[in-house]
DSSP file (Angstrom, degrees, kcal/mol; ACC not computed):
  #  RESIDUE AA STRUCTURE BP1 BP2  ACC     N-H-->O    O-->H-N    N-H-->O    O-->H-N    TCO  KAPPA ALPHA  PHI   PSI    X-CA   Y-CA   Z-CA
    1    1 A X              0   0    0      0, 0.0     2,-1.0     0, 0.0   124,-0.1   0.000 360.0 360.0 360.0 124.5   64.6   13.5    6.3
    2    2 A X        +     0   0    0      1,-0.0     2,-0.8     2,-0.0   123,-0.1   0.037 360.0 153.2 -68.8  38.9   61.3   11.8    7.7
    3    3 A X        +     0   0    0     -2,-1.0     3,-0.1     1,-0.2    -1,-0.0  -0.554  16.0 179.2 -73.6 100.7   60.1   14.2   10.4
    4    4 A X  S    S+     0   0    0     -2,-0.8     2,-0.4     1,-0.2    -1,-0.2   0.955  74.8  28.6 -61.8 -59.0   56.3   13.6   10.6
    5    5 A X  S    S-     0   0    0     25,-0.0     2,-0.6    26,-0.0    -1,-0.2  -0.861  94.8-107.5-130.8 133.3   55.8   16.2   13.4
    6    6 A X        -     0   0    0     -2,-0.4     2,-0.3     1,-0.1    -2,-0.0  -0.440  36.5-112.1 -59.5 127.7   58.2   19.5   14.0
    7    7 A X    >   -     0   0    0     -2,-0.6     3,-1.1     1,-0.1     4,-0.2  -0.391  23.1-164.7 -71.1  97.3   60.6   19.4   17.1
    8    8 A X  G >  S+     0   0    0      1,-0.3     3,-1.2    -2,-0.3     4,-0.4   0.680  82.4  68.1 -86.2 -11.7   59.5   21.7   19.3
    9    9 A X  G 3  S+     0   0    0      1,-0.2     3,-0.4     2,-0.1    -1,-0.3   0.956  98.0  63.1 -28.5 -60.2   62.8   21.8   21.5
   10   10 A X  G X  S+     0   0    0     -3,-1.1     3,-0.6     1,-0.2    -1,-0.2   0.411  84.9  74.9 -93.0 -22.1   64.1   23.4   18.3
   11   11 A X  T <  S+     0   0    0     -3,-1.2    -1,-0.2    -4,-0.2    -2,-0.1   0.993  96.2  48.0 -70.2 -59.1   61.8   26.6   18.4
   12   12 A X  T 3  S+     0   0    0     -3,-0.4    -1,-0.2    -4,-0.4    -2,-0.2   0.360 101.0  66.7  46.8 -75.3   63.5   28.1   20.9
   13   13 A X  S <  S-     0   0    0     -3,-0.6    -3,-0.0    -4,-0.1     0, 0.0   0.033  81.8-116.0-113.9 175.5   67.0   27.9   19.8
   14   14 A X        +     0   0    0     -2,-0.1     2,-0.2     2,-0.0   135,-0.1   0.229  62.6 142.3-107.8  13.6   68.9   29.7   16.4
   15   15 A X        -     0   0    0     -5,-0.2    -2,-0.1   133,-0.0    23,-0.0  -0.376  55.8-129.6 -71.7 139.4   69.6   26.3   14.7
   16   16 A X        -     0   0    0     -2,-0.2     2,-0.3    23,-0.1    23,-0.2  -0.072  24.0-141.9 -45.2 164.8   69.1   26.7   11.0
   17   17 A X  E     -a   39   0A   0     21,-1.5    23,-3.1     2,-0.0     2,-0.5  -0.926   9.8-162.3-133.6 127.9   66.6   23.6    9.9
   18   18 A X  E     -a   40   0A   0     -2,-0.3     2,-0.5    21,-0.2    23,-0.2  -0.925  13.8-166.1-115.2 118.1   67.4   22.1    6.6
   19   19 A X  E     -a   41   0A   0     21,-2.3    23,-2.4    -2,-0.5     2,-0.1  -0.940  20.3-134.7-141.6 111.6   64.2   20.2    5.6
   20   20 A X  E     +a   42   0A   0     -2,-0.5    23,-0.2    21,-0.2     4,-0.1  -0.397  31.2 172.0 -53.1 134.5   63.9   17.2    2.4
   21   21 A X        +     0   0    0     21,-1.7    22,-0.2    -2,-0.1    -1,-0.1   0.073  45.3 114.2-121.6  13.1   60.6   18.5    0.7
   22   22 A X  S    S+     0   0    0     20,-0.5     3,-0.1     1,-0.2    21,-0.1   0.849  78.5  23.7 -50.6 -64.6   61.3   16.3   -1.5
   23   23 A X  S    S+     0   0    0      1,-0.3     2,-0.3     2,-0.1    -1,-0.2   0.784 130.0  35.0-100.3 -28.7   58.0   13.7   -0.9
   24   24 A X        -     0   0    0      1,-0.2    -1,-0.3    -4,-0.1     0, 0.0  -0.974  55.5-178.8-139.2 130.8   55.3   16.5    0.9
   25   25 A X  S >  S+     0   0    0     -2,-0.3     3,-2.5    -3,-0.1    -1,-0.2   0.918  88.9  70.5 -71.7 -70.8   55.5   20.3   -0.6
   26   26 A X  T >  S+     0   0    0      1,-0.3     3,-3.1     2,-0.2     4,-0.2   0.597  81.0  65.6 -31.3 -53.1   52.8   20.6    2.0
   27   27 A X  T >> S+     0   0    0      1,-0.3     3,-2.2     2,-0.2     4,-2.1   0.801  89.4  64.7 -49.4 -25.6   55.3   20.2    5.0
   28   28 A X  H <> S+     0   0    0     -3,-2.5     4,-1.9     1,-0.3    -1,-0.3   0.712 100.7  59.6 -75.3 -13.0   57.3   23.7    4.3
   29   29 A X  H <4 S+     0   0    0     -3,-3.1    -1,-0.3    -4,-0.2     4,-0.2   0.763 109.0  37.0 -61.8 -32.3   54.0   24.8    5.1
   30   30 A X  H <> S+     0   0    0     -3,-2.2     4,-1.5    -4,-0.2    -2,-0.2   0.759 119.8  44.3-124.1 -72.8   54.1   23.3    8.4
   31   31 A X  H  X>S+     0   0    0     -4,-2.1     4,-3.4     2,-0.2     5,-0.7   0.819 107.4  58.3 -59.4 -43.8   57.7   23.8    9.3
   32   32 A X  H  <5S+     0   0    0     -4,-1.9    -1,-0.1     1,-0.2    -2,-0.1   0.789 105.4  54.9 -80.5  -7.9   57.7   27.6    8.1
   33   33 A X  H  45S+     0   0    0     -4,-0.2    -1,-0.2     1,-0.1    -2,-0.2   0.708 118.4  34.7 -85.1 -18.0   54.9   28.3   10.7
   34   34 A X  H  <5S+     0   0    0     -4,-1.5    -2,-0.2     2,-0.1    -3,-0.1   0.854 127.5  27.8  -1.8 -87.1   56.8   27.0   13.1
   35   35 A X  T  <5S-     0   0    0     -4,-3.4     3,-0.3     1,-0.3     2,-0.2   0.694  87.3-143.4-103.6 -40.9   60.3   27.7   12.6
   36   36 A X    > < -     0   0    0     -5,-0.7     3,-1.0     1,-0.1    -1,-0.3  -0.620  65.1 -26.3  74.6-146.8   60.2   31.2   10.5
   37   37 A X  T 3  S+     0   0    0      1,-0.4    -1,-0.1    -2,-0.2   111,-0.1   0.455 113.7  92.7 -92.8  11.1   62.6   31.8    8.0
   38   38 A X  T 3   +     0   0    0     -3,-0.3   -21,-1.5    -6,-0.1     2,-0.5   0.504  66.3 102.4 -84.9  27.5   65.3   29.6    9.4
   39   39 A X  E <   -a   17   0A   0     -3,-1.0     2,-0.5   -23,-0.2    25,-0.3  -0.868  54.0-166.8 -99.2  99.8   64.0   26.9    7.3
   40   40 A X  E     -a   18   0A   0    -23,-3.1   -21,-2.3    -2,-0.5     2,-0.2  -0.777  16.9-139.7 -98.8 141.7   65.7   25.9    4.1
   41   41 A X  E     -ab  19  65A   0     23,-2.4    25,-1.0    -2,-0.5     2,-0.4  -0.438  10.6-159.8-100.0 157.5   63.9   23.9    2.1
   42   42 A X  E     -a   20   0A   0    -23,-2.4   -21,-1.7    -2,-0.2   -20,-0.5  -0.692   5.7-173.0-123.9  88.9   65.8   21.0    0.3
   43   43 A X        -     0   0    0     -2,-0.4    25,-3.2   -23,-0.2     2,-0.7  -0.704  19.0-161.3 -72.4 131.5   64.0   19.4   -3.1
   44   44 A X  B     +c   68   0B   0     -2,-0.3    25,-0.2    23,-0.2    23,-0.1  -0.935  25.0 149.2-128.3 130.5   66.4   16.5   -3.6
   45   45 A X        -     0   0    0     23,-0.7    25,-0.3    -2,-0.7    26,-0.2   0.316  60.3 -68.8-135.4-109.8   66.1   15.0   -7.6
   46   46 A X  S    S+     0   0    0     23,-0.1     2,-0.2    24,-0.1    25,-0.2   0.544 112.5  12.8-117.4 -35.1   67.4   13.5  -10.4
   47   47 A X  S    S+     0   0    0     22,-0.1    -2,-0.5    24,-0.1    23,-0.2  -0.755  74.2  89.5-168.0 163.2   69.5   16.4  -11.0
   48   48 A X        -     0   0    0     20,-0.3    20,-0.2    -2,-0.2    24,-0.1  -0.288  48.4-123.0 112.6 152.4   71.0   20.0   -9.6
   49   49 A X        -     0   0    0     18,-0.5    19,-0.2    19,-0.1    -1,-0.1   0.615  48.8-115.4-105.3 -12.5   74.1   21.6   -7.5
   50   50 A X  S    S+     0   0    0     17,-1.6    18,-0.2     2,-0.2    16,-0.1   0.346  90.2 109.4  78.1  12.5   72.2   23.0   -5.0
   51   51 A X        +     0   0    0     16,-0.2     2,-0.2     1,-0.1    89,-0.1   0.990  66.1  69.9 -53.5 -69.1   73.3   26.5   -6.1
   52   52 A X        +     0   0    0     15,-0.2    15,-0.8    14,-0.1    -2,-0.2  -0.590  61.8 163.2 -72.4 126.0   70.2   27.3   -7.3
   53   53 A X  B     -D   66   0C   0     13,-0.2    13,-0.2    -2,-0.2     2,-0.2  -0.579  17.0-155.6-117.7 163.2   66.7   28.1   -5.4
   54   54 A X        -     0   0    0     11,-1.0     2,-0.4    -2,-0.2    11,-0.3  -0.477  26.1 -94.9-123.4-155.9   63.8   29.4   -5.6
   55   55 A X        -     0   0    0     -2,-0.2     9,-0.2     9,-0.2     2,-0.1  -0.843  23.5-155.7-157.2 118.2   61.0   30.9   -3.3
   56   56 A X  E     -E   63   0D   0      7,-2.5     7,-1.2    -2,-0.4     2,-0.6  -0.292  17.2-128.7 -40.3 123.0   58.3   29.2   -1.9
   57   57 A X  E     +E   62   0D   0      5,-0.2     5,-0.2    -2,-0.1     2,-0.2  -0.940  43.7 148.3 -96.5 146.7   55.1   31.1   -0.8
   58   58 A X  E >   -E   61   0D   0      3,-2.0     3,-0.6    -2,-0.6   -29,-0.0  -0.872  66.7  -2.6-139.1 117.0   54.0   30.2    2.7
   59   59 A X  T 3  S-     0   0    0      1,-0.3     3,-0.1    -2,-0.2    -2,-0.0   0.909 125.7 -55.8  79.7  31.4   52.4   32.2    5.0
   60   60 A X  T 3  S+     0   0    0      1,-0.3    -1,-0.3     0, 0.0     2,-0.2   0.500 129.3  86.0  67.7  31.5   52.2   35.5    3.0
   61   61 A X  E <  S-E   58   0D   0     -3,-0.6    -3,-2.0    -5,-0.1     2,-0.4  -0.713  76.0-121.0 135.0 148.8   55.7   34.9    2.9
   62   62 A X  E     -E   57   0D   0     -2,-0.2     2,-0.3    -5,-0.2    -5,-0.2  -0.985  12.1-160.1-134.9 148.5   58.5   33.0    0.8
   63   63 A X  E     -E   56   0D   0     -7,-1.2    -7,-2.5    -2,-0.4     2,-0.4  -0.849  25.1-115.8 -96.5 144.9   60.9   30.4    1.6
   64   64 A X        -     0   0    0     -2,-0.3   -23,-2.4   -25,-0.3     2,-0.2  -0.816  26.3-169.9-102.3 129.4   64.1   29.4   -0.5
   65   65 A X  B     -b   41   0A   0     -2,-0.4   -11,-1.0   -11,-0.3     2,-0.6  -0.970   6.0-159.6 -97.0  72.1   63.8   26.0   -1.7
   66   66 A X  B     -D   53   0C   0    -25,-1.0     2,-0.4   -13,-0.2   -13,-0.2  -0.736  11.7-145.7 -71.1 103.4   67.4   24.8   -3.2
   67   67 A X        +     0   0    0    -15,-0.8   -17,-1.6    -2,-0.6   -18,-0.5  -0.562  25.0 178.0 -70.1 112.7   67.0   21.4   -6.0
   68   68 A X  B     -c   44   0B   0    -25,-3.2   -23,-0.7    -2,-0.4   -20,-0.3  -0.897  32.0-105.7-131.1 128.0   69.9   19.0   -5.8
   69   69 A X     >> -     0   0    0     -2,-0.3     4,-3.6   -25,-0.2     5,-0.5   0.142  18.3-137.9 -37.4 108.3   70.7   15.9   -7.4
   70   70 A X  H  >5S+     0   0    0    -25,-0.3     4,-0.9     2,-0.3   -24,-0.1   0.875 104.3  50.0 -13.8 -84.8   70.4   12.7   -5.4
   71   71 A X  H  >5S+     0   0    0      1,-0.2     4,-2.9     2,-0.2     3,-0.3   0.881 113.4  49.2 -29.0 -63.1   73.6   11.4   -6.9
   72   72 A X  H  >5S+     0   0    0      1,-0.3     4,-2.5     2,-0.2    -2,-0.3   0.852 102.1  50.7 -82.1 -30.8   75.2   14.3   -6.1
   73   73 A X  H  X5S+     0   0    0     -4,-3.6     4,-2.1     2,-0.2    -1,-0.3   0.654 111.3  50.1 -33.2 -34.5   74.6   15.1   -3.0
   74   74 A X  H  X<S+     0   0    0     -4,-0.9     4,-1.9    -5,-0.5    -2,-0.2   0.924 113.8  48.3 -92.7 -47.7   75.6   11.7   -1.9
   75   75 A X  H  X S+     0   0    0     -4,-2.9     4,-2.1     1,-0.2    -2,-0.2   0.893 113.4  48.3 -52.9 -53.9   79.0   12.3   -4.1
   76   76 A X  H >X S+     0   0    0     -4,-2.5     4,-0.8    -5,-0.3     3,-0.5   0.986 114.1  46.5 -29.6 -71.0   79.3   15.9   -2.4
   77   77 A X  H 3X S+     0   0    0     -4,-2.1     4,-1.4     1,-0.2     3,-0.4   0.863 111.2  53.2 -42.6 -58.1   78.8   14.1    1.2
   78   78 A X  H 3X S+     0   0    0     -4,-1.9     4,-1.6     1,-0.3    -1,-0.2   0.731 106.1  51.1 -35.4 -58.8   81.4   11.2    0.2
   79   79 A X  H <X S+     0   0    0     -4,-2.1     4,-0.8    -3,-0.5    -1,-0.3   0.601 110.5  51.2 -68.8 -17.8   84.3   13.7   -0.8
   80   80 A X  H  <>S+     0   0    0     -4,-0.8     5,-2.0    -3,-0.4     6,-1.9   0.669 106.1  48.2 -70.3 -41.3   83.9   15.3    2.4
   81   81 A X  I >X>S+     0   0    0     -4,-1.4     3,-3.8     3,-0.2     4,-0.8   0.952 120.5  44.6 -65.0 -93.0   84.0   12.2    4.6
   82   82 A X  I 3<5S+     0   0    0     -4,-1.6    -2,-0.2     1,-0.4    -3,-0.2   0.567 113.8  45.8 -84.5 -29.8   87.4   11.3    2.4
   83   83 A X  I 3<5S-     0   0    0     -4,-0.8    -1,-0.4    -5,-0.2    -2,-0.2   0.336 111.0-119.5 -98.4  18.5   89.1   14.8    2.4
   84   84 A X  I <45S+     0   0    0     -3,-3.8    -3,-0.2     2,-0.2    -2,-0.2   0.777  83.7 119.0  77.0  14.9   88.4   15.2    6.4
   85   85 A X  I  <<S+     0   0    0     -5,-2.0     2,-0.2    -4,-0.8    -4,-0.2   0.734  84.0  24.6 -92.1 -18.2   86.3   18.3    6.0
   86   86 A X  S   <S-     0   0    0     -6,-1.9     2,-0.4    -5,-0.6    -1,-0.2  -0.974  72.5-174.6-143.6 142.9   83.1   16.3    7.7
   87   87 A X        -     0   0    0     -2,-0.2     2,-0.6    -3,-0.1    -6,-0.0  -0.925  23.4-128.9-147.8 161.8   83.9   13.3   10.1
   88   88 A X        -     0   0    0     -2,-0.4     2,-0.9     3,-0.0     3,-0.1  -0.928  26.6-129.6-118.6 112.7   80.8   11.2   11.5
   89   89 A X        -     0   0    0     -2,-0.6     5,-0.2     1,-0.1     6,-0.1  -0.724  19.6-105.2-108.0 137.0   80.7   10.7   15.4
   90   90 A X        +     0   0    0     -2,-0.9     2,-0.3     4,-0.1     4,-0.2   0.475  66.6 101.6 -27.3 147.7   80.3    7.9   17.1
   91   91 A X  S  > S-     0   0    0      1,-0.2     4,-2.1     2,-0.1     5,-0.0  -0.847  78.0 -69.8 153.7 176.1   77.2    7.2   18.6
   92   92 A X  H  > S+     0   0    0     -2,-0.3     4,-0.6     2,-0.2     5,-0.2   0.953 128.5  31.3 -61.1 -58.8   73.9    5.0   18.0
   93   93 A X  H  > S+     0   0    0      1,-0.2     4,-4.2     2,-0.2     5,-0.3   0.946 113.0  60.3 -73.4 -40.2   72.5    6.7   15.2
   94   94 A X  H  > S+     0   0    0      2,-0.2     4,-2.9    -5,-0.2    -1,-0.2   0.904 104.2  50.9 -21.4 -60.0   75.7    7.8   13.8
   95   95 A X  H >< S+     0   0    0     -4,-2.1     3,-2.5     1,-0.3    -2,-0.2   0.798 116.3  49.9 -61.6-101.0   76.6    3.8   13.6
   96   96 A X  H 3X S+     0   0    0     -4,-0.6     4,-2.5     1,-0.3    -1,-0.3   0.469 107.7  48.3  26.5 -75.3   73.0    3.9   11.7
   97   97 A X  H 3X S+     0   0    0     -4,-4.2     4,-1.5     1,-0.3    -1,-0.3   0.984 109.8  49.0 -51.5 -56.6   73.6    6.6    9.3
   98   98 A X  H <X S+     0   0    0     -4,-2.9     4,-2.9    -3,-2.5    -1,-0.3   0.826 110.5  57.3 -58.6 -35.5   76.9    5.3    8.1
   99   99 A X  H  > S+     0   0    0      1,-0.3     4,-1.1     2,-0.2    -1,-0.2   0.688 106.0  50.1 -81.8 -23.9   75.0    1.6    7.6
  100  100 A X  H  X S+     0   0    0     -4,-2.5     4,-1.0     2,-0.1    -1,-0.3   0.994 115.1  43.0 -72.7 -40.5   72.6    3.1    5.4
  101  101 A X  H >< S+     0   0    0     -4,-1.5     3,-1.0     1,-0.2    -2,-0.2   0.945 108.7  50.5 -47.9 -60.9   75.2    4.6    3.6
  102  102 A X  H 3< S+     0   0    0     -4,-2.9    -1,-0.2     1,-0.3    -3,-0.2   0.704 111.7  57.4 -79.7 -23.3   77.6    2.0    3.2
  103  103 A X  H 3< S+     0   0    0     -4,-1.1    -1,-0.3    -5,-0.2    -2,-0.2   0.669  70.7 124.3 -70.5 -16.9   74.3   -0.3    1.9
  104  104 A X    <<  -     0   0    0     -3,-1.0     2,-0.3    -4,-1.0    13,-0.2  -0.333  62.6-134.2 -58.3 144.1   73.4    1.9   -0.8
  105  105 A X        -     0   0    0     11,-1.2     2,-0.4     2,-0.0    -1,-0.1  -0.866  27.9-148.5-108.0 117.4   73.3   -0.3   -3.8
  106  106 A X        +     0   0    0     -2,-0.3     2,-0.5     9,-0.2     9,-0.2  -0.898  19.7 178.2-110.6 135.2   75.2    1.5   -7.1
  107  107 A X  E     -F  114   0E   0      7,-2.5     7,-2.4    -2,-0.4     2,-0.8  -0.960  20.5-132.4-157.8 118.6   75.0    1.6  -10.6
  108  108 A X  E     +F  113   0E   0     -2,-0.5     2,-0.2     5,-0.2     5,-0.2  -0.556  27.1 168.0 -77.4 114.3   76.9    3.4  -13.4
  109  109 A X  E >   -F  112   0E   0      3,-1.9     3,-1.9    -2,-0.8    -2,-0.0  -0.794  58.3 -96.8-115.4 168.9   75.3    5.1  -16.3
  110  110 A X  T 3  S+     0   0    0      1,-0.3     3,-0.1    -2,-0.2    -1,-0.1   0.863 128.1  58.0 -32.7 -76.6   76.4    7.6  -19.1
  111  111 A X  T 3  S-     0   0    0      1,-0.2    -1,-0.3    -3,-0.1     2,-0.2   0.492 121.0-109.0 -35.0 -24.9   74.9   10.3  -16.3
  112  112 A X  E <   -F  109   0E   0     -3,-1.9    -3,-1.9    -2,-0.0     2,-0.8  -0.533  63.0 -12.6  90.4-160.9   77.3    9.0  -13.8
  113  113 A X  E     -F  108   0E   0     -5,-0.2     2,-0.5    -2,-0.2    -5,-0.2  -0.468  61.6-146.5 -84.0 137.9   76.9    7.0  -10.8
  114  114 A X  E     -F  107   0E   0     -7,-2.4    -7,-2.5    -2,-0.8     2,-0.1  -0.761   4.2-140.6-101.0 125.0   73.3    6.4   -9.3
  115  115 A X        +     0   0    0     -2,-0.5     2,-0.3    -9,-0.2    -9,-0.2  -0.494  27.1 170.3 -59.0 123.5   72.3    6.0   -5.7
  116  116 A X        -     0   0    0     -2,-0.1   -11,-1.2     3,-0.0     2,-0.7  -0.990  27.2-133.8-139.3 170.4   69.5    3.3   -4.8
  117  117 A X        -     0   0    0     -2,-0.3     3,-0.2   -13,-0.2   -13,-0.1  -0.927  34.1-100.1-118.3 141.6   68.3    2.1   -1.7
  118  118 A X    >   -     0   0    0     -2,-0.7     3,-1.0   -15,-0.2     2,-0.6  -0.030  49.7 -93.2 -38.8 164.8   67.8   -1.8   -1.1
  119  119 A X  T 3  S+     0   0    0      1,-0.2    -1,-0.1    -3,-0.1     3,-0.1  -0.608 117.7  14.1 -82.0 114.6   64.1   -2.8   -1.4
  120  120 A X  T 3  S+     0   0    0     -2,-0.6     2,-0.2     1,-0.3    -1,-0.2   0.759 107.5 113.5  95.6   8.4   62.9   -2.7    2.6
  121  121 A X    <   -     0   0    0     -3,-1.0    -1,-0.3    -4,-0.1     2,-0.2  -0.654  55.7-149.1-113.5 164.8   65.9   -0.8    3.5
  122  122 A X        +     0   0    0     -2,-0.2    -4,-0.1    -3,-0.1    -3,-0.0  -0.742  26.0 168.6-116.1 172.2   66.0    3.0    4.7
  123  123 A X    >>  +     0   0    0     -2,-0.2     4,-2.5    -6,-0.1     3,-1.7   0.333  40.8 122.5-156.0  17.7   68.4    5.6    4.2
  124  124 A X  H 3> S+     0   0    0      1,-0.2     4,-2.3     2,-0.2   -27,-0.0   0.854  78.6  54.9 -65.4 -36.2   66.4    8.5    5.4
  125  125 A X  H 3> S+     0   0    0      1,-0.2     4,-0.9     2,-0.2    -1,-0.2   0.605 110.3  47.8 -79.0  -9.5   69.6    9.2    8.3
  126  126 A X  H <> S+     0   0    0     -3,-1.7     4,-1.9     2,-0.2    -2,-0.2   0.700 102.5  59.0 -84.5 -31.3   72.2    9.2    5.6
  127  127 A X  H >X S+     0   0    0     -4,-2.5     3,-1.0     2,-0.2     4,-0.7   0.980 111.4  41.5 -49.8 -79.4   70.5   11.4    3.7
  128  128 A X  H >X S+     0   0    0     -4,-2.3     4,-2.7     1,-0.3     3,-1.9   0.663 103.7  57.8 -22.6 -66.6   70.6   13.7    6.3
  129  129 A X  H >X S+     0   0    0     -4,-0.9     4,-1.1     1,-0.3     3,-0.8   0.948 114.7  47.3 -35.1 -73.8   74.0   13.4    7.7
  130  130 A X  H <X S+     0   0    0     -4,-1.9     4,-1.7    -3,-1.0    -1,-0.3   0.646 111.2  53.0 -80.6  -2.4   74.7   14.4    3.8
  131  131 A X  H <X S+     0   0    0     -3,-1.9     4,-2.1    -4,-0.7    -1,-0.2   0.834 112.3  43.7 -39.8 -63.7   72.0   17.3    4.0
  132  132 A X  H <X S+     0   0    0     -4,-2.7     4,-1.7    -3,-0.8    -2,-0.2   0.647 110.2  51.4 -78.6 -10.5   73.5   18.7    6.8
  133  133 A X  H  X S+     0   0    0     -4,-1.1     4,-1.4    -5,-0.2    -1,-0.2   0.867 111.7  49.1 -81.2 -49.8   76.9   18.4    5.7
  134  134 A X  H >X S+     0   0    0     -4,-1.7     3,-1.7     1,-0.2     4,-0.8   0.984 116.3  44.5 -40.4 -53.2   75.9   20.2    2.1
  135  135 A X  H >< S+     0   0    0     -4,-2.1     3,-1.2     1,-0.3    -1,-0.2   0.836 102.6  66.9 -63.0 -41.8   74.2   23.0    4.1
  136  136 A X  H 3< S+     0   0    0     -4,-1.7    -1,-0.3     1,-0.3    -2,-0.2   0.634 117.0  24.7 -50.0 -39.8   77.2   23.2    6.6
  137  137 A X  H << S+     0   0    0     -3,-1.7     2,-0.4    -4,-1.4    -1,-0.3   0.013  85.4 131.1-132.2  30.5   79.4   24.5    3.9
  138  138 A X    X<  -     0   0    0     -3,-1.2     3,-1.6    -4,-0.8     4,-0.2  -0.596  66.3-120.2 -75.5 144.8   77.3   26.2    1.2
  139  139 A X  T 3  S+     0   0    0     -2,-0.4     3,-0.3     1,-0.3     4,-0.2   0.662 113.4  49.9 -72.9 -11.9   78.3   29.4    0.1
  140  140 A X  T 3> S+     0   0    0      1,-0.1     4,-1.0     2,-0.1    -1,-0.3  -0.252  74.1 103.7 -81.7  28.2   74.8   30.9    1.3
  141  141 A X  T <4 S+     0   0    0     -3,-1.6     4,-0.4     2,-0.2    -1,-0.1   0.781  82.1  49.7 -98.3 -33.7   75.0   29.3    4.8
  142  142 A X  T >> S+     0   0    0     -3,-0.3     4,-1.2     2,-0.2     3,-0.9   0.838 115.2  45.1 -91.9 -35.0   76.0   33.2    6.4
  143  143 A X  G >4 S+     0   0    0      1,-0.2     3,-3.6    -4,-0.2     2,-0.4   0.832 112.1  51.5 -56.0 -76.3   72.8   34.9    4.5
  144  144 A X  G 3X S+     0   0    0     -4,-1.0     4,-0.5     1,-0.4    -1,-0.2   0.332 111.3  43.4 -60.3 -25.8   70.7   32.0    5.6
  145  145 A X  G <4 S+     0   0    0     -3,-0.9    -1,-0.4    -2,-0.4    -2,-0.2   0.285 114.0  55.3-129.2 -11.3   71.8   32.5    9.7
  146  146 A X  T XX S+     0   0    0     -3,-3.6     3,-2.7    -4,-1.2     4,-0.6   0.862 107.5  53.0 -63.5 -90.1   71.4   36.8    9.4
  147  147 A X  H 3> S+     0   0    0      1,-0.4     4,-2.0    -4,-0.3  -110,-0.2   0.551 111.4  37.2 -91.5 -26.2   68.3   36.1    8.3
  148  148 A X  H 3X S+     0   0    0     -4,-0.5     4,-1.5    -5,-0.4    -1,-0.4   0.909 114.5  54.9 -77.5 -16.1   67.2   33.9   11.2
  149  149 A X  H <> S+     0   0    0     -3,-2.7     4,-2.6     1,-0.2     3,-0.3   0.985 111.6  47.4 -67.4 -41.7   69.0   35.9   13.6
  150  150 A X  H  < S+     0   0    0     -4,-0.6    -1,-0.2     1,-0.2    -2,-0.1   0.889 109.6  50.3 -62.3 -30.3   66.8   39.2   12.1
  151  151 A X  H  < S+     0   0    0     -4,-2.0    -1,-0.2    -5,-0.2    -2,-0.2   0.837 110.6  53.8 -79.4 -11.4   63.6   37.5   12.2
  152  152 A X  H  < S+     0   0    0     -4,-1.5    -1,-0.2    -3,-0.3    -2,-0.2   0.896  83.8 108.0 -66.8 -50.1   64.7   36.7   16.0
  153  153 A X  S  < S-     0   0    0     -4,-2.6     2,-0.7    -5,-0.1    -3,-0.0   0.002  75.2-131.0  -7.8 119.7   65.3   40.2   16.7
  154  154 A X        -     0   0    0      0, 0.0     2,-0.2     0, 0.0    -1,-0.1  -0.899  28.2-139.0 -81.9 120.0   62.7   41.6   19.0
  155  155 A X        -     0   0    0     -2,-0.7     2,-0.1     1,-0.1     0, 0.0  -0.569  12.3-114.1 -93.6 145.9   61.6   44.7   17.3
  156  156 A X        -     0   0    0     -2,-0.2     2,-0.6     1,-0.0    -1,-0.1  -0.312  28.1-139.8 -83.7 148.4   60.7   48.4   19.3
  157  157 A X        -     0   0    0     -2,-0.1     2,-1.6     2,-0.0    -1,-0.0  -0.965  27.9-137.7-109.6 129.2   56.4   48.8   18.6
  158  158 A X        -     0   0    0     -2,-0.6    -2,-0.0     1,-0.0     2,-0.0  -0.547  16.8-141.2 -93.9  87.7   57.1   52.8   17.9
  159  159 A X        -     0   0    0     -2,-1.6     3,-0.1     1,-0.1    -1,-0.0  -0.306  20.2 -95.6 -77.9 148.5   54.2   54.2   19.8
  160  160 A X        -     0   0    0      1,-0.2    -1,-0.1    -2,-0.0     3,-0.0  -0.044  44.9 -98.6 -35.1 121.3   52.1   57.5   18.2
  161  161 A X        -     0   0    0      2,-0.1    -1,-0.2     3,-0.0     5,-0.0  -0.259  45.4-115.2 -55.7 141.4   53.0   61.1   19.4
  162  162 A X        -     0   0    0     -3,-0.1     3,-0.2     1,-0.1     0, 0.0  -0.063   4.4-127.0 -37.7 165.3   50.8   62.1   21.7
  163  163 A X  S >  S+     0   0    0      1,-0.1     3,-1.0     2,-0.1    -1,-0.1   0.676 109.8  73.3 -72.7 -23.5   48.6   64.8   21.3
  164  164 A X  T 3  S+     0   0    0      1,-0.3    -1,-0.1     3,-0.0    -3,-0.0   0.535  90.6  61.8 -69.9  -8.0   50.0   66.1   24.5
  165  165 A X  T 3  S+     0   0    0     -3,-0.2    -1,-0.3     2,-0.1     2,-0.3   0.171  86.4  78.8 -87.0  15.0   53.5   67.0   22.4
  166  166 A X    <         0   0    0     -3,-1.0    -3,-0.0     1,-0.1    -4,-0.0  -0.810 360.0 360.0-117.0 151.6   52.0   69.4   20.1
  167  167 A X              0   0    0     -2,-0.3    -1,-0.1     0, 0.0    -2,-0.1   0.122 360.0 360.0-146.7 360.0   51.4   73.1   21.7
């Protein structure tokens, strides 16, 4: 997803953020001072299921990073659209998203089929739409939404006995 600068509406709020880190490492830097730990990081690559993650340090702190294949992710997105589990609503970007999609240009190898985007074309709002769709139903999606809700928490500051309690 191209977001140059973090959405500050969005601090605020409990939405999870699901963020390509794909082109700048640097940005989770950016976002996780921000956002806190509702920020999942997304490396999207040649390869991956998006099971597996790792953890970023930021901020004396770590963030979970999940690598998924390009191809697959887009194949994920696709089966979802076609078995009714994810439906695309109308609207101006919607329209968008879906024409990015429906222009990716495709080509079978041994590996299976490969995703490209035309030369001068974008697809940065299809990705997404299939980002959020992954994220929507990953089997870590309820850890991932405790743990922003705990960091939300406002915590008691547990002040020192007095001296005046002691006799």
């Amino acid at each position: 997803m191209a977001v140059h600068a973090p959405a500050r509406w969005l601090v605020g709020c409990d939405a999870l953020i699901v963020a390509d880190l794909s082109n700048d490492a640097s940005y989770a830097e950016v976002l996780y001072e921000t956002f806190g730990p509702r920020v999942i990081g997304l490396q999207i690559s040649r390869y991956g299921d998006g099971m597996n993650f790792e953890r970023r340090p930021v901020k004396h702190r770590a963030m979970l990073v999940y690598t998924i294949g390009r191809s697959y992710l887009l194949d994920l997105f696709h089966a979802q659209l076609q078995s009714d589990q994810v439906r695309i609503v109308d609207g101006p970007n919607s329209r968008r998203a879906y024409e990015q999609l429906v222009a990716l240009e495709t080509e079978m190898r041994d590996s299976g089929i490969v995703y490209s985007c035309p030369p001068g074309q974008h697809d940065d709002l299809g990705i997404s739409c299939a980002m959020l769709a992954w994220a929507a139903q990953h089997p870590h999606r309820d850890v991932w939404v405790g743990t922003a809700h705990a960091a939300r928490k406002v915590r008691k500051v547990r002040q020192a006995p007095s001296s005046l309690a002691w006799t």
